[in-house]
N, C-alpha and C positions, 0 to 999 in steps of 0.2 A: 538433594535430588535423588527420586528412586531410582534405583539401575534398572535394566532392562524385563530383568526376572524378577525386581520385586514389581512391576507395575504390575505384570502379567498376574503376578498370585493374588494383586489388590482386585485384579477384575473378574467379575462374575464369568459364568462360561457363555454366556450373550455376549455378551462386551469383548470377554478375549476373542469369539469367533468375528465379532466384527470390526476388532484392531487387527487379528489377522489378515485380513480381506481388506482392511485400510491400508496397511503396509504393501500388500502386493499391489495393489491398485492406484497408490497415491503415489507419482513420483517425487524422488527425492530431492528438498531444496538446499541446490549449492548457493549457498549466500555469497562466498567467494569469489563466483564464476555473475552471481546476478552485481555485484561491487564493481567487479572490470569493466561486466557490457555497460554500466552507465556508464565510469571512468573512460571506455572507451569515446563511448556515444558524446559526451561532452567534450572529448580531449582534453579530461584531467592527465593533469602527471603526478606519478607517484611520489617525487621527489616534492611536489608542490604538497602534495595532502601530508605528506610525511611531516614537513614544515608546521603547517597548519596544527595538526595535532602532536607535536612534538615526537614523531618515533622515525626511528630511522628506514634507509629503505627494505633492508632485508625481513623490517618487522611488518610494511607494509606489502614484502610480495609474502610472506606467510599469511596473511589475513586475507589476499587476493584466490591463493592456493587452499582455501580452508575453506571444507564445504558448511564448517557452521564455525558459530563464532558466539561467545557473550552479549548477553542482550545488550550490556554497557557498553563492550566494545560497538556493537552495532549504533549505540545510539550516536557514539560521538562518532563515526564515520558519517552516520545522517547528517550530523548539524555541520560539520566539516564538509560533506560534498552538496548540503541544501537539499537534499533529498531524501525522501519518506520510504527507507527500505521494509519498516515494518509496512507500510500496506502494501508494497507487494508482497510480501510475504501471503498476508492475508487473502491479497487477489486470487492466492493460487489455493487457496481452500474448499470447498463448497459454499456455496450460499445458505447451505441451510442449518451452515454451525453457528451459534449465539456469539454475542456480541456484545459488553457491557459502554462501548463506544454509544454517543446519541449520534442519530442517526443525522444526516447533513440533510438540514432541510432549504439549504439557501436559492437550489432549483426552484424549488419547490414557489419559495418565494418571489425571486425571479419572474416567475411562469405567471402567476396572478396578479403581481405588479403587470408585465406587459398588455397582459389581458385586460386591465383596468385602461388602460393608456390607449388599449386598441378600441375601449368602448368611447372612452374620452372623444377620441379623432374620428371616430365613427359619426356622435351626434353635431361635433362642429363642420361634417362634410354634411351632412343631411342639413342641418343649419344654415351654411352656406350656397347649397343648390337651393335651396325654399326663398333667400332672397334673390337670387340670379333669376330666378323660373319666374319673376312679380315686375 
């Protein structure tokens, strides 16, 4: 991983001036603190995820107190508490940073499914008034 000073020398003086201006501007994600509020909000207990993932609790309030944390550790918290911390992660990014994710088109799908459904019942009510009206 680069340290902090070599990212800065890998970036041109554009890019350093607008990491700059990212860092002051982007607040910083406590993953820690985003871990609790679900824990919270579900009324996990520590001792129960401790279980689940094999570690004890004082290793679960260090990762609760720790405003980042290993992508690995992250991920088996996700599948341990059933929740997708990397997309909030992600939520709190701009919309307009790339993304090698395909895009969820199941709305999408959804939307034109109903719409077919809504033409469907549309022509058996016009169907049905044209014999009522005779």
């Amino acid at each position: 991983m680069l340290s902090a000073m070599a990212a800065k020398r890998a970036l041109c003086p554009v890019q350093l001036n607008q990491y700059q201006q990212m860092k002051q501007t982007t607040p910083l994600i406590d993953i820690g603190n985003m871990i609790r509020q679900h824990m919270d909000k579900k009324r996990a207990s520590l001792s129960e995820l401790g279980r689940v993932i094999g570690k004890d609790s004082s290793t679960i309030n260090y990762y609760l107190r720790s405003a980042s944390l290993p992508s690995d550790t992250l991920l088996i918290l996700s599948h341990a508490l059933k929740h997708n911390f990397f997309a909030d992660v992600a939520a709190l990014l701009p919309e307009t940073y790339t993304t090698t994710a395909p895009p969820d088109t199941s709305k999408d799908e959804t939307i034109a499914l109903l719409q077919r459904q809504i033409e469907i019942l549309q022509a058996e009510k016009a169907l049905l008034v044209g014999l009522l009206e005779k």
